[in-house]
PyMOL commands that place a pseudoatom at each C-alpha (Angstrom):
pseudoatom trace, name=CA, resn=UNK, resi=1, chain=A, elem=C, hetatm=0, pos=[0.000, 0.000, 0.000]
pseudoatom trace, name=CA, resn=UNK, resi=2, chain=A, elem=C, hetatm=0, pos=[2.534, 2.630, 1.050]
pseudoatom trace, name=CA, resn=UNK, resi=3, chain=A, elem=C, hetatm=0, pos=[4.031, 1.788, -2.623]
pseudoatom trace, name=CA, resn=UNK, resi=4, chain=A, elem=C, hetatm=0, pos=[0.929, 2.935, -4.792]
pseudoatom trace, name=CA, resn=UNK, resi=5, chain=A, elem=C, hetatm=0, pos=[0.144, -0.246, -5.437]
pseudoatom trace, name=CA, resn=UNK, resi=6, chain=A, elem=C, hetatm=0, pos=[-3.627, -1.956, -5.038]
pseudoatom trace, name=CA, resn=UNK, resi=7, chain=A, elem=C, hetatm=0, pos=[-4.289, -3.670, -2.121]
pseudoatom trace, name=CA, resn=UNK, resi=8, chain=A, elem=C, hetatm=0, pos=[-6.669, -6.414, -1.892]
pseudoatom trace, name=CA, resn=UNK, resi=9, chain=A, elem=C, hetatm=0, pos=[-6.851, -7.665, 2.369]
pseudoatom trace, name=CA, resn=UNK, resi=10, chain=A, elem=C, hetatm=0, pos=[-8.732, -9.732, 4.484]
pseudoatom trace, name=CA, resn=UNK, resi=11, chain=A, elem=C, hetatm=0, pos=[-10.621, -7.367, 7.286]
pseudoatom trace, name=CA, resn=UNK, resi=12, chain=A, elem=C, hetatm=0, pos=[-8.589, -9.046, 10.134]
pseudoatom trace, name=CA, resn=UNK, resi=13, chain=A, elem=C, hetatm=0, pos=[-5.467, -7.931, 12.450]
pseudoatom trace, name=CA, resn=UNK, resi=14, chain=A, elem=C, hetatm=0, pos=[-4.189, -5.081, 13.325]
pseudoatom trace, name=CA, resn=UNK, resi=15, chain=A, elem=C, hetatm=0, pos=[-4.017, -2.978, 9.580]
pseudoatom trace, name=CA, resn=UNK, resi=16, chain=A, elem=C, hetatm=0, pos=[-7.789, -2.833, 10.171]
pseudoatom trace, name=CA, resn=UNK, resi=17, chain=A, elem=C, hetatm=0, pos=[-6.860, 0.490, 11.232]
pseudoatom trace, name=CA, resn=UNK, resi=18, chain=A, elem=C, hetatm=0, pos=[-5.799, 2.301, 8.295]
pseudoatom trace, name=CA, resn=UNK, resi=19, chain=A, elem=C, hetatm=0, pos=[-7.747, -0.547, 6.049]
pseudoatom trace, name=CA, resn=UNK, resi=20, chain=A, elem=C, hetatm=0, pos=[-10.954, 1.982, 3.961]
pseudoatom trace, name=CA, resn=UNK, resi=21, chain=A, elem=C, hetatm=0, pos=[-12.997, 0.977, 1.026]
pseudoatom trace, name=CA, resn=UNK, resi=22, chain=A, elem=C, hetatm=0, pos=[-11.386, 4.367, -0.516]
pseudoatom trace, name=CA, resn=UNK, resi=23, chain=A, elem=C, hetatm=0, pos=[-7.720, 3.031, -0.089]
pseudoatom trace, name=CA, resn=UNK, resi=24, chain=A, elem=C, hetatm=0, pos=[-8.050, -0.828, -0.822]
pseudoatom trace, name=CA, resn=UNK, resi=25, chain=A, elem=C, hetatm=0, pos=[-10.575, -3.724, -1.653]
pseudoatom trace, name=CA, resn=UNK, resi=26, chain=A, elem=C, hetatm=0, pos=[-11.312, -4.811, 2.024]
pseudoatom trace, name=CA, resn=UNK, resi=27, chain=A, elem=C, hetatm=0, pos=[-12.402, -8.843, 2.080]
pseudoatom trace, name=CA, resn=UNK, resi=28, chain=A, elem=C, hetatm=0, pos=[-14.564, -10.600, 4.559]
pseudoatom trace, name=CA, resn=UNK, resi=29, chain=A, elem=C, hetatm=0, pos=[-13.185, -13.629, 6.377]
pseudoatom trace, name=CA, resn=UNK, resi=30, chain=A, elem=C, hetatm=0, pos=[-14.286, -16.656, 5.490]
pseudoatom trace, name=CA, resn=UNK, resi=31, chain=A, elem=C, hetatm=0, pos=[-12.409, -18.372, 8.222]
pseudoatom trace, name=CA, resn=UNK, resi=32, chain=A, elem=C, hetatm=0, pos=[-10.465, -17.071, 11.296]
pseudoatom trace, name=CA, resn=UNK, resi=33, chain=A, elem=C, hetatm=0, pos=[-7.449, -18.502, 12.512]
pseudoatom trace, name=CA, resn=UNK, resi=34, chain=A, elem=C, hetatm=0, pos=[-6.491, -19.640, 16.310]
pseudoatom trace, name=CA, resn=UNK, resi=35, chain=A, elem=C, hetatm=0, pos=[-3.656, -16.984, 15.485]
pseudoatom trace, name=CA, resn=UNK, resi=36, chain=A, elem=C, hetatm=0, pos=[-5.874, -14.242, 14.963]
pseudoatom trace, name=CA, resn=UNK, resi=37, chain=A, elem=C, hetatm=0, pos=[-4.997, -13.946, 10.993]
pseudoatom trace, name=CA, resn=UNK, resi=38, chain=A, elem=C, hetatm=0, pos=[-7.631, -15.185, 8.830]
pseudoatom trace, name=CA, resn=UNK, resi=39, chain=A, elem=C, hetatm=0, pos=[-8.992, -16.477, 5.479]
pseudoatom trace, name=CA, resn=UNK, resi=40, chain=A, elem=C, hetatm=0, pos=[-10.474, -14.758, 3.062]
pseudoatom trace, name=CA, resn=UNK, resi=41, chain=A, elem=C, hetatm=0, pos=[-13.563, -15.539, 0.983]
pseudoatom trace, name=CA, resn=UNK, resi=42, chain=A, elem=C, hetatm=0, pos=[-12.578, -17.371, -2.129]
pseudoatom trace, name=CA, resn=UNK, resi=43, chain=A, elem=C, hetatm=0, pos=[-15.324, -16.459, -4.021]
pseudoatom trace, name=CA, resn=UNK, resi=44, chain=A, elem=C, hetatm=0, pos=[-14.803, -12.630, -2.831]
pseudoatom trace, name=CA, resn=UNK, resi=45, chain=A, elem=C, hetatm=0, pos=[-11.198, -12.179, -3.891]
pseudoatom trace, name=CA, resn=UNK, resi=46, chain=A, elem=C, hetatm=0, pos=[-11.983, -13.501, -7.097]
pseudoatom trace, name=CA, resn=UNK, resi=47, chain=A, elem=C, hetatm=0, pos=[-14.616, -10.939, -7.243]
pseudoatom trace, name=CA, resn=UNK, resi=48, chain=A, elem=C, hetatm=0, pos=[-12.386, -8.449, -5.869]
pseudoatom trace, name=CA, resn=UNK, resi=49, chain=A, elem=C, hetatm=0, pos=[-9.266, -8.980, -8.535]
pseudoatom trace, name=CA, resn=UNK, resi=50, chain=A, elem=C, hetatm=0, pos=[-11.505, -8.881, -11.626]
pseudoatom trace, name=CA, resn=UNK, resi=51, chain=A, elem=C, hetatm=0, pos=[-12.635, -5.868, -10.191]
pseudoatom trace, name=CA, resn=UNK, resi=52, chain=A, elem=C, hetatm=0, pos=[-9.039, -4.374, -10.339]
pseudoatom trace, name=CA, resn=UNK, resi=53, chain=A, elem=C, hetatm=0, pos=[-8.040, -5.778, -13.504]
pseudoatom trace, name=CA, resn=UNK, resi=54, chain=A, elem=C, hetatm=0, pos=[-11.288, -4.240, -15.192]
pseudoatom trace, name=CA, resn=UNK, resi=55, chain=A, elem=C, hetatm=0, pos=[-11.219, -0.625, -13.646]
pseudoatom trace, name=CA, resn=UNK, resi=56, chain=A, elem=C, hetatm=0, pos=[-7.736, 0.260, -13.240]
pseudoatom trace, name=CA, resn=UNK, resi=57, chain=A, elem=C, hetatm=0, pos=[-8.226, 3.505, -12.943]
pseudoatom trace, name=CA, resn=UNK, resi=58, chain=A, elem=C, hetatm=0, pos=[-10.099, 2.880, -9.721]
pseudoatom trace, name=CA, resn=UNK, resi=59, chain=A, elem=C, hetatm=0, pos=[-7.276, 0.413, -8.725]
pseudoatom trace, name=CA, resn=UNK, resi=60, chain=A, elem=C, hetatm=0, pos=[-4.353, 3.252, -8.910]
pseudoatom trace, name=CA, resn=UNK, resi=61, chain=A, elem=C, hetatm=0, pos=[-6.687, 5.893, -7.204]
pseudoatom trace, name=CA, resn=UNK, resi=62, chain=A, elem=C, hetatm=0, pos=[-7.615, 3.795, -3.932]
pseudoatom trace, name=CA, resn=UNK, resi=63, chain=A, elem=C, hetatm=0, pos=[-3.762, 2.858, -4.335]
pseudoatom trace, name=CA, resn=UNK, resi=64, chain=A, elem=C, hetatm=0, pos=[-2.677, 6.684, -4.599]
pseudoatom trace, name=CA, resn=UNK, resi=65, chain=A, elem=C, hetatm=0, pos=[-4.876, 7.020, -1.554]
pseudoatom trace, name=CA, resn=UNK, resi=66, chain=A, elem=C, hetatm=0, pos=[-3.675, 4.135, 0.581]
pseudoatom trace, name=CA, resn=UNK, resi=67, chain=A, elem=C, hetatm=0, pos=[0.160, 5.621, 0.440]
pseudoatom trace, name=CA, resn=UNK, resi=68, chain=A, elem=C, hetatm=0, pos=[-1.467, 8.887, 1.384]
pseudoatom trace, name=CA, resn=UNK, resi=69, chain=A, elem=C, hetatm=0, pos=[-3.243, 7.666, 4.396]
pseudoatom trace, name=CA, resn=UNK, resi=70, chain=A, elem=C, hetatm=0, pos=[-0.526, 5.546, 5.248]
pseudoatom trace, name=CA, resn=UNK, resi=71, chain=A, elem=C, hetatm=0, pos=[1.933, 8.130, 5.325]
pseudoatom trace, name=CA, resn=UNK, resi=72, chain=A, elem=C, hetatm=0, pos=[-0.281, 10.852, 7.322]
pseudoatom trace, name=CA, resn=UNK, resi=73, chain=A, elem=C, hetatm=0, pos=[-0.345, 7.575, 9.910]
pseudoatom trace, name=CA, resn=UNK, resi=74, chain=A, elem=C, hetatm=0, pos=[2.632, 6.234, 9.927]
pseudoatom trace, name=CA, resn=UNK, resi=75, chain=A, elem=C, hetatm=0, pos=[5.451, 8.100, 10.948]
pseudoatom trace, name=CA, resn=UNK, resi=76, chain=A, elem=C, hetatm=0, pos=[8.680, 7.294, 12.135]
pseudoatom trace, name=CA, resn=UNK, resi=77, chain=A, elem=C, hetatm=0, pos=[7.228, 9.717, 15.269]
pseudoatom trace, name=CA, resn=UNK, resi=78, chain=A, elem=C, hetatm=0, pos=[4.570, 7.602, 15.698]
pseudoatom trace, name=CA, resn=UNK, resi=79, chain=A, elem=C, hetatm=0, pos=[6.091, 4.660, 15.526]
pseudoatom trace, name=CA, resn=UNK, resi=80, chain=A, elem=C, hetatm=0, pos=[8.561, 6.045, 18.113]
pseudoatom trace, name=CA, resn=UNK, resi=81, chain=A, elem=C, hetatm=0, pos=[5.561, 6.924, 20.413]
pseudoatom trace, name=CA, resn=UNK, resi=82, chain=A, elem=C, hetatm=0, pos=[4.280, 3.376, 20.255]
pseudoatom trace, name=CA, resn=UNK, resi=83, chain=A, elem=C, hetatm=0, pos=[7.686, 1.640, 20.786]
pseudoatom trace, name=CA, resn=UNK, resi=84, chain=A, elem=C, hetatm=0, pos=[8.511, 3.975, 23.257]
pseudoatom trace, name=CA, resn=UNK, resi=85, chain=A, elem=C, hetatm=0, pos=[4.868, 3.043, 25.420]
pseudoatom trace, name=CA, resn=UNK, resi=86, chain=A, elem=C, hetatm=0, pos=[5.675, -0.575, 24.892]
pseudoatom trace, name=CA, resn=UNK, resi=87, chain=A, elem=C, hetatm=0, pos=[9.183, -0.326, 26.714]
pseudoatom trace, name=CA, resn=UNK, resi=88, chain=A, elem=C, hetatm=0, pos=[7.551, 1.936, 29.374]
pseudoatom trace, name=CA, resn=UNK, resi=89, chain=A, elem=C, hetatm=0, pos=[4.986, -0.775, 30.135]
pseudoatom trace, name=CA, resn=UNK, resi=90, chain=A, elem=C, hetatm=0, pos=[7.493, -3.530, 30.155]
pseudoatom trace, name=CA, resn=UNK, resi=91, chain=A, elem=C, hetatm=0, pos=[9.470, -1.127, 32.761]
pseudoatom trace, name=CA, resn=UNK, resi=92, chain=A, elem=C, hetatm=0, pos=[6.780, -0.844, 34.908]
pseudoatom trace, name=CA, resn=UNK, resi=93, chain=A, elem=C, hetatm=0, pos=[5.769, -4.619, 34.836]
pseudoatom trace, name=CA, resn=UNK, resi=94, chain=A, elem=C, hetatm=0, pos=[9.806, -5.594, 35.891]
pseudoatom trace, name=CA, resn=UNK, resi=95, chain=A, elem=C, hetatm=0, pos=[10.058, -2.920, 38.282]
pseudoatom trace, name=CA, resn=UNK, resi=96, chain=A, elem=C, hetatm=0, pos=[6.411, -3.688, 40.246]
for i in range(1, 96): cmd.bond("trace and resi %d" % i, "trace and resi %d" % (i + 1))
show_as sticks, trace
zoom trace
């Protein structure tokens, strides 16, 4: 996504987040996993890829649009922020 290029995902994990109908083709699970990943419909991301390959026009927009939502989101700040809250919390669990 963050290279301009069409993204077709399964709506499961964590890039739910930043995951739109305007910057990707989301696609329900079919199945989810013990791991928390999961599967997606078959019969959807079939659907899905024609879809692409017949309006590629649409397919580089919500790509144009995924690398600019991804990179009003993710930052090297925010990732700092986050990484910097994990350590914090694993402080305070081996100090208590």
């Amino acid at each position: 996504m963050y290279c301009r290029l069409t993204a077709a995902i399964v709506r499961a994990g964590h890039h739910t987040a930043y995951l739109t109908e305007q910057n990707s083709f989301p696609l329900r699970p079919a199945r989810t996993l013990p791991n928390g990943q999961a599967e997606p419909s078959v019969d959807e991301l079939r659907r899905q890829m024609r879809r692409v390959f017949r309006d590629r026009s649409e397919a580089q927009r919500r790509g144009a649009r995924a690398r600019n939502d991804l990179a009003a989101c993710c930052t090297a700040e925010r990732a700092g922020d986050l990484i910097e809250g994990h350590l914090r919390r694993i402080e305070g669990a081996l100090l208590a």
